[in-house]
C-alpha positions as CSV (number, residue, x, y, z in Angstrom):
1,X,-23.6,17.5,-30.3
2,X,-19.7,17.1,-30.4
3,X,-18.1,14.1,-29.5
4,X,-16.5,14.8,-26.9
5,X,-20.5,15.9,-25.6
6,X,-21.6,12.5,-26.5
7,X,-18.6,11.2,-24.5
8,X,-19.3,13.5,-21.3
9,X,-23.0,12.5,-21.4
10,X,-21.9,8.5,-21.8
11,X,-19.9,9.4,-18.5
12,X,-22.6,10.9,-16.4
13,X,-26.1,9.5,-17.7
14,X,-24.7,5.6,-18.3
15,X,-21.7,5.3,-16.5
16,X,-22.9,7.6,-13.5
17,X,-19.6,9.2,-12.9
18,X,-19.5,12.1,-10.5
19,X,-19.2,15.6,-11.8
20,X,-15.8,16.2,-10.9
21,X,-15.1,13.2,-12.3
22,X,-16.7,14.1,-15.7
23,X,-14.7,17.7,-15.3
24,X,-11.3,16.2,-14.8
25,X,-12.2,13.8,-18.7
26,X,-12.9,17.2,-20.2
27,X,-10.0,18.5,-19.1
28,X,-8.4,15.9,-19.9
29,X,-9.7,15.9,-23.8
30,X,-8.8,19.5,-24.1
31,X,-5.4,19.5,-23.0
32,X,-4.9,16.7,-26.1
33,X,-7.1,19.1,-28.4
34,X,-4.5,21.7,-27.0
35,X,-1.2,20.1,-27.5
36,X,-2.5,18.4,-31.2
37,X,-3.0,22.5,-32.3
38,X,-6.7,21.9,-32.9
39,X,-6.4,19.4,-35.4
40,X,-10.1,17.0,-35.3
41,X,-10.0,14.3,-32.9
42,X,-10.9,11.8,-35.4
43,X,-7.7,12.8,-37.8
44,X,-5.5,11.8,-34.5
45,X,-3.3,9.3,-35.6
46,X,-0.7,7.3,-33.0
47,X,2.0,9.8,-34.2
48,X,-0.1,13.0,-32.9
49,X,-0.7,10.9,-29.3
50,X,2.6,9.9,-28.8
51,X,3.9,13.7,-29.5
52,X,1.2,14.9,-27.6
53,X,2.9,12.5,-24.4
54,X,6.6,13.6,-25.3
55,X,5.1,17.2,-25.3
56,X,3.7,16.5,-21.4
57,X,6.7,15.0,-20.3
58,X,8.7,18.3,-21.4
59,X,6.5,20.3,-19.2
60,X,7.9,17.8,-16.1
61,X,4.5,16.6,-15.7
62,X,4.5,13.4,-13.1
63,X,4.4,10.2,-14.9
64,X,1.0,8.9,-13.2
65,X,-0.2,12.3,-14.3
66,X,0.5,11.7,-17.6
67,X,-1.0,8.1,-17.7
68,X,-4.1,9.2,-16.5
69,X,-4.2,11.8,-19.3
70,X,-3.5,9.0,-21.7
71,X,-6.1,6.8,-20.1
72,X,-9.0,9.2,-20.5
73,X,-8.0,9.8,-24.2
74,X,-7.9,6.1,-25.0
75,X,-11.8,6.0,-22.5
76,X,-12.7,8.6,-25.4
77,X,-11.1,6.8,-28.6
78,X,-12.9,3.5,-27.5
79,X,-16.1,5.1,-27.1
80,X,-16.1,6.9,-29.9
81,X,-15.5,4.0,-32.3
82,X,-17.8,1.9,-31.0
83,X,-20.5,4.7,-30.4
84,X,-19.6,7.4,-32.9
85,X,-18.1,5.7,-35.8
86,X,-14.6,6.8,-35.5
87,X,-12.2,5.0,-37.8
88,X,-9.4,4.3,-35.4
89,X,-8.4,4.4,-32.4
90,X,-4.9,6.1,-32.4
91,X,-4.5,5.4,-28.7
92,X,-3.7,1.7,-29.3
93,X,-0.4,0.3,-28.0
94,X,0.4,3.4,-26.7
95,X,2.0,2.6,-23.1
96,X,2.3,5.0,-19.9
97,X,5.6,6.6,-19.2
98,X,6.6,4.1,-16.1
99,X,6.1,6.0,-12.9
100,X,9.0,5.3,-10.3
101,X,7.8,3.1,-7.7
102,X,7.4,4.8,-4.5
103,X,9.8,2.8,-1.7
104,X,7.7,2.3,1.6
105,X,8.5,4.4,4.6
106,X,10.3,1.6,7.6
107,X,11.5,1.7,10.9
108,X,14.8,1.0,12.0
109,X,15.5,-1.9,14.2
110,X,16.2,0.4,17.2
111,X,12.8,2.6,15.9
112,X,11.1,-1.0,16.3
113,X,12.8,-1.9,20.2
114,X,12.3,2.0,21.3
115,X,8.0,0.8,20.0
116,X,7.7,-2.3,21.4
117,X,10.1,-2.1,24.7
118,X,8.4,0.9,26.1
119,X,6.9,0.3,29.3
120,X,2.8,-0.3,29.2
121,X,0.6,0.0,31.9
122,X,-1.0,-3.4,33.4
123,X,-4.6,-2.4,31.9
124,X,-6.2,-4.5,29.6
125,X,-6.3,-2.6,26.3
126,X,-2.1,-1.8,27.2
127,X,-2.0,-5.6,27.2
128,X,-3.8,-6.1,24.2
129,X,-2.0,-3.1,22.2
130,X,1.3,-4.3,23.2
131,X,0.1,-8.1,21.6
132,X,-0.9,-6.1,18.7
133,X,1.9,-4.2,17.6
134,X,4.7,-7.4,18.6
135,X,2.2,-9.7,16.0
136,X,2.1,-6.9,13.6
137,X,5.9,-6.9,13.7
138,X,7.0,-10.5,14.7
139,X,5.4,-12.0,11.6
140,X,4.5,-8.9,9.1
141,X,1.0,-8.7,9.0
142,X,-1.2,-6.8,7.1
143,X,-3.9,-4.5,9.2
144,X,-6.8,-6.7,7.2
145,X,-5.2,-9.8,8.6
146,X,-4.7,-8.7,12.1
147,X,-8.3,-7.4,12.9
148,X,-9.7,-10.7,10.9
149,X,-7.4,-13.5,13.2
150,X,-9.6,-15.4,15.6
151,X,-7.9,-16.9,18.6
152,X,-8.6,-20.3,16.8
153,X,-6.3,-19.2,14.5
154,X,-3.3,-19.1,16.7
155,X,-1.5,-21.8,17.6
156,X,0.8,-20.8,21.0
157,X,2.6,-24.4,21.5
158,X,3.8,-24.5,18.0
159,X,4.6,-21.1,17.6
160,X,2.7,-20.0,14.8
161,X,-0.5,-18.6,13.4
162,X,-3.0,-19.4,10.4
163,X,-3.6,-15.9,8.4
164,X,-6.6,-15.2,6.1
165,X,-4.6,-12.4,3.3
166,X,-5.7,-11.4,-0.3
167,X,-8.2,-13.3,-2.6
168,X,-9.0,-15.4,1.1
169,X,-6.0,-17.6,0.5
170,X,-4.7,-18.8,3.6
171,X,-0.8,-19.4,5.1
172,X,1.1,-19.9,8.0
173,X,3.1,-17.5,9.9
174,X,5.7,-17.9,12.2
175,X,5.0,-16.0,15.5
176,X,8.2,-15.0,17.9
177,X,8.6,-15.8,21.1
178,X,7.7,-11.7,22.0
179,X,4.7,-11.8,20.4
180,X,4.1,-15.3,21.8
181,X,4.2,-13.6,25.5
182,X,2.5,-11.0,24.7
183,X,-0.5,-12.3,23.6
184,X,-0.6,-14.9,26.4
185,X,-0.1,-11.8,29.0
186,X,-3.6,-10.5,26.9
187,X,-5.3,-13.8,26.8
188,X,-7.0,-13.7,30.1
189,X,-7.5,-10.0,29.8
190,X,-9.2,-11.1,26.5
191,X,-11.2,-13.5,28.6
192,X,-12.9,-10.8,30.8
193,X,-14.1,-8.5,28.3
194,X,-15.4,-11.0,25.2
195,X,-18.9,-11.3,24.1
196,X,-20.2,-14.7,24.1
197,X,-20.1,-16.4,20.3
198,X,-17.0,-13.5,19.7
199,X,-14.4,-15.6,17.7
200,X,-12.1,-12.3,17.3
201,X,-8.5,-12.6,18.9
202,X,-7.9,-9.5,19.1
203,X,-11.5,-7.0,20.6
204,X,-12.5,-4.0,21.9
205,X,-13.1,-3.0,25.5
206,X,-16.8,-3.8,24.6
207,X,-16.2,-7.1,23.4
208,X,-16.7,-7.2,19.8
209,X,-13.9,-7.8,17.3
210,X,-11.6,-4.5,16.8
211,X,-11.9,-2.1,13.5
212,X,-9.1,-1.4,11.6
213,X,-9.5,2.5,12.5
214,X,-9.0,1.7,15.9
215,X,-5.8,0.0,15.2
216,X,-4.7,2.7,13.5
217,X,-5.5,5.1,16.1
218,X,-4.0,2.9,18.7
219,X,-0.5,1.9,16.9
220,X,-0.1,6.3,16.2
221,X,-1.0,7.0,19.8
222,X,1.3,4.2,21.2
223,X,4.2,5.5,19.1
224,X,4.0,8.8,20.4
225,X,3.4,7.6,24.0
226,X,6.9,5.8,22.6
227,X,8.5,8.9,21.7
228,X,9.2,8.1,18.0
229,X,8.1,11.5,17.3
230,X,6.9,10.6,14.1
231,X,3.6,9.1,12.1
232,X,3.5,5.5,13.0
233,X,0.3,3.3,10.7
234,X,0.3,-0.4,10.8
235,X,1.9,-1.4,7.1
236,X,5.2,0.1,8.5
237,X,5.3,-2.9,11.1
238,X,5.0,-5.1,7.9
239,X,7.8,-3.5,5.8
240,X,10.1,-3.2,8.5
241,X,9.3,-7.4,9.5
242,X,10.4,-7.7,5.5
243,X,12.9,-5.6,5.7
244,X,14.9,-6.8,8.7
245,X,14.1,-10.4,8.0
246,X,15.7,-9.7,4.7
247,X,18.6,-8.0,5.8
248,X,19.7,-11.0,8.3
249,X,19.0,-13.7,6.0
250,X,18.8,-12.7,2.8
251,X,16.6,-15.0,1.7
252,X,14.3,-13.2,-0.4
253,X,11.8,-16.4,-1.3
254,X,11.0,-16.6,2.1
255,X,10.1,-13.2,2.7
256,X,7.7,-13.5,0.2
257,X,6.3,-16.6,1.8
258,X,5.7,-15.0,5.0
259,X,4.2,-11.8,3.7
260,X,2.1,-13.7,1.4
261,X,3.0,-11.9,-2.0
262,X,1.7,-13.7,-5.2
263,X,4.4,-12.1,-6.6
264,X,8.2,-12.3,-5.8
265,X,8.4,-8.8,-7.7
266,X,6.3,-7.2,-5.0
267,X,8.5,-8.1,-2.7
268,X,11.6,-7.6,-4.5
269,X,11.0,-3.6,-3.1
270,X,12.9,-4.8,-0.1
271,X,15.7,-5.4,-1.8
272,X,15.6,-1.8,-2.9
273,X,15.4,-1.0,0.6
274,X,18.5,-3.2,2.0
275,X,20.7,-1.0,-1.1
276,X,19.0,1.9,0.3
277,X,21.0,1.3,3.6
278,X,24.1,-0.1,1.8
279,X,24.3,3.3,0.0
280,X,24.0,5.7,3.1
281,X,26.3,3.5,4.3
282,X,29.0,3.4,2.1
283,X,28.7,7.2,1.6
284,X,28.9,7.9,4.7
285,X,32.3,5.4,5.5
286,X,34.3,5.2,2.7
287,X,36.9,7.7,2.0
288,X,36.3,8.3,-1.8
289,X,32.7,8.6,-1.4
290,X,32.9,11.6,1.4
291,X,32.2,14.9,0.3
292,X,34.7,17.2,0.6
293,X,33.9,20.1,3.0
C-alpha cells in the first residue's frame, strides 16, 4: 500500500473523517504530486513545497485555498514520519500566503434610525423585537449574548447590563436610554407570557427563553417590514455599535472593552472601516481625487 493509502485509511478508519473529507486530502496530495512533476513524496524537500505554493499562487488561486492545500500536505508529512518512517518533514516552517481579512458588512447610522424608528405594532412580540434589536445595537452584542441575558442581568436604574461573552468571561455594558425604554415597554409584556422558574430576558410567545434562529429570523423580517431592502443578521447591529462608537469618539480601547475582544487587533477592523468612509469620502469631494468624465 502507498503512503498516501496508509494516510487515507489513517483519515477514515482512526480519525473517522467523512468521505468527502478524505476526497478533498487526496486531492489535495495529488495536486502537490502534480506540481513537484512526479518526483516521490519522501524526496520533497522545503524547496519543492515552497515552489509548489509559488506555482498555486501564479494560477490566482485564493490564499485560504492555498493554505488549506498546504495544511493537508503538512497532515500527510506528519503522519508519514511518525507512521511511515519518512525522513523529513519538508513542510516545516512553511507559512500560508496571508489571506486578506474580510471587512464586515455595517449599517449606516441613517440604515440603523430607518431599523429601529419604524413604527411597531402594540403586540407583545413587536415590543419585545423592538427591545431586541435597540440592545443589540445600543451596546453591540453578540447573538450568543443576547439570547443568554436573564432579566437579572439587567440593571435599568443604572443603565447597564452584565453580559456572559466568550470563554464565560463576564463584563459590563452600557445600555442607552432607547434601549432602556424599550425593554421597560416589553417588561410587562414579558410578564404575561413567562413560564414560572424562566430566568430568560428576552422569551418566546410560549414562554421559554428565545433561540438564536428565531432572532435571526425576526431581526431579517423586521428589516424588511423596515424597508432596508437588504439582508439584515444580528452581528451587523454589533459592527455598526463599534463602528459608530468609533467614529464619534475615536477611542479605540474602549470599543474593545465594550465588545469584549481579548484582543485590541480584532477590533482594530473598525478602524479599517472608519478609513473605509474617509476614502469614499475624500474621492467623492475633493477636486484632485474626481475622476474626470
Amino acid at each position: 500500500m502507498s503512503a498516501v493509502a496508509h494516510y487515507l485509511q489513517h483519515l477514515a478508519a482512526e480519525r473517522r473523517l467523512s468521505p468527502h473529507t478524505v476526497a478533498a486530502y487526496q486531492r489535495d496530495l495529488d495536486t502537490l504530486s502534480e506540481l513537484t512533476a512526479g518526483k516521490p513524496l519522501a524526496d520533497l524537500d522545503v524547496a519543492d513545497i515552497r515552489g509548489a505554493i509559488v506555482k498555486l499562487r501564479s494560477r490566482r488561486l485564493a490564499a485560504a485555498s492555498v493554505a488549506r492545500q498546504l495544511s493537508s500536505w503538512r497532515g500527510f508529512y506528519t503522519f508519514a514520519c511518525r507512521r511511515l518512517g519518512y525522513p523529513r518533514n519538508p513542510c516545516v516552517g512553511l507559512r500560508p500566503p496571508k489571506a486578506a481579512k474580510a471587512l464586515p458588512d455595517i449599517l449606516s447610522p441613517d440604515s440603523c434610525s430607518q431599523l429601529l424608528d419604524r413604527a411597531a405594532d402594540d403586540g407583545a412580540l413587536a415590543m419585545r423585537d423592538h427591545a431586541m434589536f435597540e440592545l443589540f445595537y445600543s451596546s453591540g452584542l453578540r447573538l450568543s449574548e443576547l439570547v443568554g441575558l436573564d432579566l437579572d442581568d439587567l440593571n435599568l436604574q443604572a443603565g447597564e447590563a452584565q453580559v456572559t461573552g466568550k470563554g464565560r468571561k463576564t463584563r459590563i455594558v452600557p445600555v442607552g436610554r432607547a434601549a432602556l425604554d424599550a425593554i421597560a415597554a416589553w417588561l410587562p409584556q414579558r410578564q404575561l407570557l413567562v413560564r414560572e422558574s424562566v430566568a430568560a430576558l428576552f422569551i418566546s410567545q410560549r414562554g421559554s427563553r428565545l433561540t438564536p434562529r428565531s432572532v435571526q429570523l425576526r431581526l431579517d423580517r423586521w428589516a424588511r417590514q423596515a424597508g432596508l431592502g437588504q439582508h439584515v443578521h444580528p452581528h451587523m447591529l454589533r459592527h455598526a455599535f463599534a463602528t459608530h462608537v468609533l467614529q464619534s469618539s475615536g477611542d479605540l480601547r474602549a470599543v474593545q472593552e465594550m465588545l469584549g475582544h481579548a484582543s485590541i487587533s480584532t477590533t482594530q477592523v473598525y478602524t479599517h472601516l472608519d478609513w473605509q468612509h474617509l476614502a469614499k469620502v475624500y474621492d467623492q469631494a475633493h477636486p484632485r481625487a474626481r475622476k474626470k468624465g
